[in-house]
C-alpha positions in Angstrom: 9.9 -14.9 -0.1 9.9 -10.9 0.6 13.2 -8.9 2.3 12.2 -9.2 5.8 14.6 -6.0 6.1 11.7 -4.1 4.0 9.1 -2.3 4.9 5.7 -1.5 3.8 3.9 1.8 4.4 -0.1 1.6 4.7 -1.9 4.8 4.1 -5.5 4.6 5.3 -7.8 6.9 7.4 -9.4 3.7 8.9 -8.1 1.9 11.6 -9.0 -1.7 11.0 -7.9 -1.9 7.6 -4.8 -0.5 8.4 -4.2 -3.5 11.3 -5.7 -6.1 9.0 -3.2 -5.2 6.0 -0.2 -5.0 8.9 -0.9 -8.4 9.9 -1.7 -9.9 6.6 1.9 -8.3 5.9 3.6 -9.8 8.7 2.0 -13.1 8.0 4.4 -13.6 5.4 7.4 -11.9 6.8 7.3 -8.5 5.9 6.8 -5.4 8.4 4.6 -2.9 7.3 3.7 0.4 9.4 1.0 2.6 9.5 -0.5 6.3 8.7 -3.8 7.8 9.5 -3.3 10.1 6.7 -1.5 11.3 4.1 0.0 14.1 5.9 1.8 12.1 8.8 3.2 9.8 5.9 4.8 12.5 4.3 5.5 14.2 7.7 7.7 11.1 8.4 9.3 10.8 5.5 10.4 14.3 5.4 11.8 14.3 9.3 13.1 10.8 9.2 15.9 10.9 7.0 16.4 7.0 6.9 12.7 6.1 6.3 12.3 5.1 3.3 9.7 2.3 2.4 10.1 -0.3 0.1 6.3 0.3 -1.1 3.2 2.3 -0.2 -0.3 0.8 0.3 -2.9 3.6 0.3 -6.3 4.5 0.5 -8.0 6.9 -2.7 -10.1 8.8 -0.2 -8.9 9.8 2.7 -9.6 13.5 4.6 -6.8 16.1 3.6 -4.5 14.8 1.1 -6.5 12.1 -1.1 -4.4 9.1 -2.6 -3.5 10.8 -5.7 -2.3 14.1 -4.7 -0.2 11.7 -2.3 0.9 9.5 -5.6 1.6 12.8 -7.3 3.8 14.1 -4.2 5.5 10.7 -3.7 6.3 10.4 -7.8 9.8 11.6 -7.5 11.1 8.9 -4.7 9.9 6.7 -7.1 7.7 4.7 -4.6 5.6 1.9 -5.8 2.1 2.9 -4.7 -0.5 0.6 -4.7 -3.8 1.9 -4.3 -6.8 0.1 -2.4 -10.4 1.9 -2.3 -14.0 1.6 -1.4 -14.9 4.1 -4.3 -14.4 2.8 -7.6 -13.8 5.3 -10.3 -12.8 4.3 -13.8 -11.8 7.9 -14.2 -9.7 7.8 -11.1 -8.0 3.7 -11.7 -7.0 5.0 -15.0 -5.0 8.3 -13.7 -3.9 5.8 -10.8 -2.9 3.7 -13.0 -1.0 6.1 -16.0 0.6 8.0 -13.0 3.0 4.8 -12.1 0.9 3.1 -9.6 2.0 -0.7 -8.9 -1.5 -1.9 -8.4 -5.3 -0.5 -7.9 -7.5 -2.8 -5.8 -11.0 -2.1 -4.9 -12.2 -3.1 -1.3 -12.9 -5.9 -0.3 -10.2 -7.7 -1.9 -8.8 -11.3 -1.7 -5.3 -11.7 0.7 -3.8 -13.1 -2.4 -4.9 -10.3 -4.7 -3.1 -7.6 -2.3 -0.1 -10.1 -1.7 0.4 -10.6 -5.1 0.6 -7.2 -6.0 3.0 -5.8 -2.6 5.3 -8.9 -4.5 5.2 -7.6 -7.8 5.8 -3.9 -6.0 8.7 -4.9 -4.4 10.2 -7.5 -6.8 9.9 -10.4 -4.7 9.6 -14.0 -5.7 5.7 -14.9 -4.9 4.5 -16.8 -1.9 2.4 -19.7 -3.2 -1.3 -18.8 -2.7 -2.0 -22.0 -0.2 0.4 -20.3 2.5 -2.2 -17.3 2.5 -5.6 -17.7 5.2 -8.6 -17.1 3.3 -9.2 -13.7 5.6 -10.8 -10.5 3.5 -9.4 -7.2 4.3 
């Protein structure tokens, strides 16, 4: 089971992904919060001097700072960043992917495909997959 002392940043200009993801997250004990862009992400993490997430979920496409100019600003905390997106680009997984991110997941995805890969982001031992409702995000 995950630290429940860590927490999970979710980068995603909408909304309702951003809840879904926080409650999928606190479903199995781990506290996620969440940004409407990449800007008030960074903005926090620069001001706050003790935030510092265990792992970042984020969106590719998002208005002002995309997901990888984010991953490429974030690469010297040494973050994992796992990226979810609506716009599928080979181009795009594979520069995701060779830049360090933790995971690159195309929406919709499966619960237990985003679970599995926020556990292998934060070194946790897995959940079994039973424990997770079959909700899509």
């Amino acid at each position: 089971m995950a630290n429940l002392n860590q927490i999970v940043a979710v980068v995603d200009d909408d909304e309702s992904v951003c809840r879904a993801i926080k409650r999928l997250l606190r479903s199995i004990g781990i506290k996620a919060e969440t940004f409407s862009s990449g800007e008030e992400f960074l903005g926090t993490l620069s001001s706050t001097a003790s935030y510092r997430p265990a792992c970042v979920i984020l969106d590719f496409q998002m208005p002002g700072i995309n997901g990888l100019e984010l991953q490429r600003r974030l690469a010297p905390t040494d973050l994992p960043v796992i990226f979810i997106t609506a716009h599928d680009d080979p181009a795009v997984r594979e520069k995701a992917l060779a830049s360090g991110a933790a995971g690159y997941l195309r929406k919709p995805f499966n619960d237990a495909i985003l679970l599995k890969a926020v556990e292998i982001a934060l070194g946790a031992t897995p959940i079994p997959v039973s424990t997770v409702v079959g909700n899509r995000v």
